[in-house]
N, C-alpha and C positions, 0 to 999 in steps of 0.2 A: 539544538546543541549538536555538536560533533567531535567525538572522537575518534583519535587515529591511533592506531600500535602500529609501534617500527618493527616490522620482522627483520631478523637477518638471516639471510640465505647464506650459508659455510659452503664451498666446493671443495673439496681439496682437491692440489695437484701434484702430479707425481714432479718432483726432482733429481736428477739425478742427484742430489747430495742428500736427500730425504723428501719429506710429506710438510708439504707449506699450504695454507689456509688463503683464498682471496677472498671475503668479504663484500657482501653486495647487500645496500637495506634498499626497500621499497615500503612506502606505507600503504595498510588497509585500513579501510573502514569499519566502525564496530555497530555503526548505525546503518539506516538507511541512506545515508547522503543525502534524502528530500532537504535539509537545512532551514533557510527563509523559505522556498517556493512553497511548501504545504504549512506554512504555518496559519495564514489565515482560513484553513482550509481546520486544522487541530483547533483552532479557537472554537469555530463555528461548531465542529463535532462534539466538543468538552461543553460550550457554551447550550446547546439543542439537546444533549444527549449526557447528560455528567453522569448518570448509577454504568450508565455501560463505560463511558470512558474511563471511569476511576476503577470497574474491575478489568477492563482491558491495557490500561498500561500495570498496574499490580500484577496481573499475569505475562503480557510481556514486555514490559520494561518498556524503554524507546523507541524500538525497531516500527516504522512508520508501516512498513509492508505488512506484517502480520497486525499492525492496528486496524488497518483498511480491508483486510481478508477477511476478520472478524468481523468487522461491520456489515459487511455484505452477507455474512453469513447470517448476522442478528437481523437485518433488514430481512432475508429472504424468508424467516424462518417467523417475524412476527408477521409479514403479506400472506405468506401461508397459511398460519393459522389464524388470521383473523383477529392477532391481539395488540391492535394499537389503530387510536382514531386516526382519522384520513389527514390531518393535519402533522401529526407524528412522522406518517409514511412519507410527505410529502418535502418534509424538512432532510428524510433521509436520502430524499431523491438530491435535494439541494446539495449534500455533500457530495453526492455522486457529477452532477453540474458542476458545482467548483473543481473537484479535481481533473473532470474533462476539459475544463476551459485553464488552468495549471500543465495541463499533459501537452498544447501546444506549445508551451517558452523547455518542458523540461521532459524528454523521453521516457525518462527513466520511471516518472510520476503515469503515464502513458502504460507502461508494462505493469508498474504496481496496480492500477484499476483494471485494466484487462486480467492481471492474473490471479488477483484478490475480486476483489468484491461484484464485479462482474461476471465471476465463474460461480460461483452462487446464484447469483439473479438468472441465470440464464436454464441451470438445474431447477429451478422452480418455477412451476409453469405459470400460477397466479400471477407471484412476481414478476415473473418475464409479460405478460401482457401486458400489466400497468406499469411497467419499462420502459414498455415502449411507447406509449400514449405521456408519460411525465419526466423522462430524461431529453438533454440538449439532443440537436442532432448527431453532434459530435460524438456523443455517446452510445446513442443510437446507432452510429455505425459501428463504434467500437463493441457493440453488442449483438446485430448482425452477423459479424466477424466471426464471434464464436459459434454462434447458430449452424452457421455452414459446416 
Protein backbone atom coordinates (compact mmCIF):
# COMPACT_ATOMS: atom_id res chain seq x y z
CA UNK A 1 0.00 0.00 0.00
CA UNK A 2 1.19 3.52 -0.58
CA UNK A 3 0.55 6.67 0.60
CA UNK A 4 1.44 10.10 -0.41
CA UNK A 5 0.64 13.65 1.39
CA UNK A 6 0.82 16.81 -0.83
CA UNK A 7 2.96 19.33 0.99
CA UNK A 8 2.79 22.80 -0.03
CA UNK A 9 5.88 24.88 -0.01
CA UNK A 10 4.51 28.88 0.43
CA UNK A 11 7.50 31.38 -0.59
CA UNK A 12 6.65 34.63 -0.45
CA UNK A 13 7.76 37.39 -2.63
CA UNK A 14 8.37 40.87 -2.06
CA UNK A 15 6.31 43.13 -4.59
CA UNK A 16 6.49 46.33 -4.94
CA UNK A 17 2.69 46.71 -4.37
CA UNK A 18 2.86 44.31 -1.38
CA UNK A 19 3.61 40.35 -0.13
CA UNK A 20 2.26 37.74 -2.80
CA UNK A 21 2.45 33.92 -2.10
CA UNK A 22 3.83 31.42 -5.24
CA UNK A 23 2.70 28.15 -4.39
CA UNK A 24 4.69 24.98 -5.10
CA UNK A 25 3.30 21.10 -4.12
CA UNK A 26 5.56 18.24 -4.38
CA UNK A 27 4.56 14.70 -2.98
CA UNK A 28 6.14 12.59 -0.25
CA UNK A 29 6.02 9.33 0.86
CA UNK A 30 4.48 8.25 4.16
CA UNK A 31 5.73 4.59 3.61
CA UNK A 32 8.65 3.01 2.62
CA UNK A 33 7.94 3.11 -1.23
CA UNK A 34 9.20 -0.75 -1.20
CA UNK A 35 5.34 -1.19 -2.79
CA UNK A 36 4.97 -4.61 -4.93
CA UNK A 37 8.88 -5.35 -4.83
CA UNK A 38 8.87 -6.57 -1.12
CA UNK A 39 5.75 -7.85 -1.04
CA UNK A 40 6.38 -11.40 -1.62
CA UNK A 41 9.23 -10.91 0.62
CA UNK A 42 6.25 -9.56 3.68
CA UNK A 43 4.20 -12.81 2.87
CA UNK A 44 7.05 -15.04 3.35
CA UNK A 45 8.02 -12.95 6.71
CA UNK A 46 4.29 -12.81 8.15
CA UNK A 47 3.83 -16.39 6.54
CA UNK A 48 7.49 -18.10 8.70
CA UNK A 49 7.40 -15.57 11.35
CA UNK A 50 3.48 -14.26 12.32
CA UNK A 51 4.02 -13.60 16.77
CA UNK A 52 6.92 -11.35 15.45
CA UNK A 53 5.31 -9.77 12.40
CA UNK A 54 1.88 -9.08 14.11
CA UNK A 55 3.88 -7.23 17.12
CA UNK A 56 6.06 -5.65 14.56
CA UNK A 57 3.75 -3.96 12.47
CA UNK A 58 1.44 -3.06 15.74
CA UNK A 59 4.52 -1.37 16.80
CA UNK A 60 5.39 0.18 13.72
CA UNK A 61 2.68 0.54 11.51
CA UNK A 62 3.69 0.02 7.56
CA UNK A 63 7.04 1.46 7.45
CA UNK A 64 8.86 -1.54 5.51
CA UNK A 65 12.52 -0.17 6.82
CA UNK A 66 11.93 -0.45 10.51
CA UNK A 67 9.98 -3.86 9.87
CA UNK A 68 13.34 -5.23 8.33
CA UNK A 69 15.58 -3.55 11.05
CA UNK A 70 13.75 -5.28 13.57
CA UNK A 71 14.00 -8.40 12.09
CA UNK A 72 17.55 -8.43 11.98
CA UNK A 73 17.67 -7.37 15.12
CA UNK A 74 15.14 -10.33 16.41
CA UNK A 75 17.30 -12.72 14.08
CA UNK A 76 20.56 -11.56 15.73
CA UNK A 77 19.45 -11.56 19.06
CA UNK A 78 17.62 -15.20 18.86
CA UNK A 79 21.58 -16.71 16.96
CA UNK A 80 22.78 -15.11 19.91
CA UNK A 81 21.24 -16.61 22.43
CA UNK A 82 20.68 -19.69 21.19
CA UNK A 83 16.67 -19.64 21.20
CA UNK A 84 15.42 -20.94 18.10
CA UNK A 85 15.92 -24.34 16.13
CA UNK A 86 18.24 -24.35 13.17
CA UNK A 87 15.24 -24.67 10.93
CA UNK A 88 13.70 -21.16 12.40
CA UNK A 89 17.26 -19.42 11.76
CA UNK A 90 17.42 -20.66 8.51
CA UNK A 91 13.97 -19.48 7.11
CA UNK A 92 15.27 -16.06 8.75
CA UNK A 93 18.19 -16.37 6.48
CA UNK A 94 15.65 -16.97 3.51
CA UNK A 95 14.03 -13.48 4.16
CA UNK A 96 17.48 -12.04 4.19
CA UNK A 97 18.03 -14.13 0.53
CA UNK A 98 14.85 -12.72 -0.82
CA UNK A 99 15.38 -9.35 -0.19
CA UNK A 100 19.02 -9.50 -1.52
CA UNK A 101 17.80 -11.03 -4.62
CA UNK A 102 14.77 -7.80 -4.55
CA UNK A 103 17.80 -5.38 -3.93
CA UNK A 104 18.97 -6.00 -7.60
CA UNK A 105 15.51 -4.70 -9.73
CA UNK A 106 15.05 -2.04 -6.63
CA UNK A 107 18.13 0.11 -4.60
CA UNK A 108 16.26 1.29 -2.33
CA UNK A 109 15.24 -2.40 -0.91
CA UNK A 110 19.47 -2.56 -1.25
CA UNK A 111 20.01 0.26 1.59
CA UNK A 112 16.99 -1.00 3.73
CA UNK A 113 18.90 -4.58 4.18
CA UNK A 114 22.29 -3.00 4.33
CA UNK A 115 20.94 -0.44 6.99
CA UNK A 116 18.48 -2.64 8.87
CA UNK A 117 18.93 -6.00 9.27
CA UNK A 118 22.42 -6.45 8.26
CA UNK A 119 23.68 -3.84 10.80
CA UNK A 120 22.58 -6.29 13.46
CA UNK A 121 23.96 -9.44 12.02
CA UNK A 122 27.16 -8.13 11.48
CA UNK A 123 27.16 -6.63 15.62
CA UNK A 124 26.74 -10.17 16.49
CA UNK A 125 29.47 -12.21 16.10
CA UNK A 126 27.42 -15.83 16.27
CA UNK A 127 25.23 -14.31 13.96
CA UNK A 128 27.75 -12.95 11.53
CA UNK A 129 29.61 -16.37 11.20
CA UNK A 130 26.59 -18.27 10.28
CA UNK A 131 25.87 -15.35 7.85
CA UNK A 132 28.19 -15.99 6.31
CA UNK A 133 28.15 -19.88 5.71
CA UNK A 134 23.78 -19.34 4.95
CA UNK A 135 23.18 -15.95 3.17
CA UNK A 136 23.25 -15.65 -0.87
CA UNK A 137 26.54 -14.29 -2.09
CA UNK A 138 24.99 -11.28 -2.79
CA UNK A 139 24.43 -10.74 0.57
CA UNK A 140 27.41 -11.88 1.62
CA UNK A 141 29.08 -9.09 0.01
CA UNK A 142 26.49 -6.85 1.15
CA UNK A 143 27.72 -7.94 4.60
CA UNK A 144 31.46 -7.88 3.86
CA UNK A 145 30.82 -4.18 3.12
CA UNK A 146 29.93 -3.43 6.58
CA UNK A 147 32.84 -5.58 8.15
CA UNK A 148 35.35 -3.24 6.56
Amino acid sequence: MHCAVHWINIRAVRNPGGVTSAMKTRQASTDSDSGPSLRGVNSYLEKNFPDFFAEARFQVGDDDYFLYARFGQYLARTIEQNRASRDKINRGFTVLNKMARASARHPHIRQMLVSGPLEYIVDAPRARALALKRLSRVAQGYLEGLCE
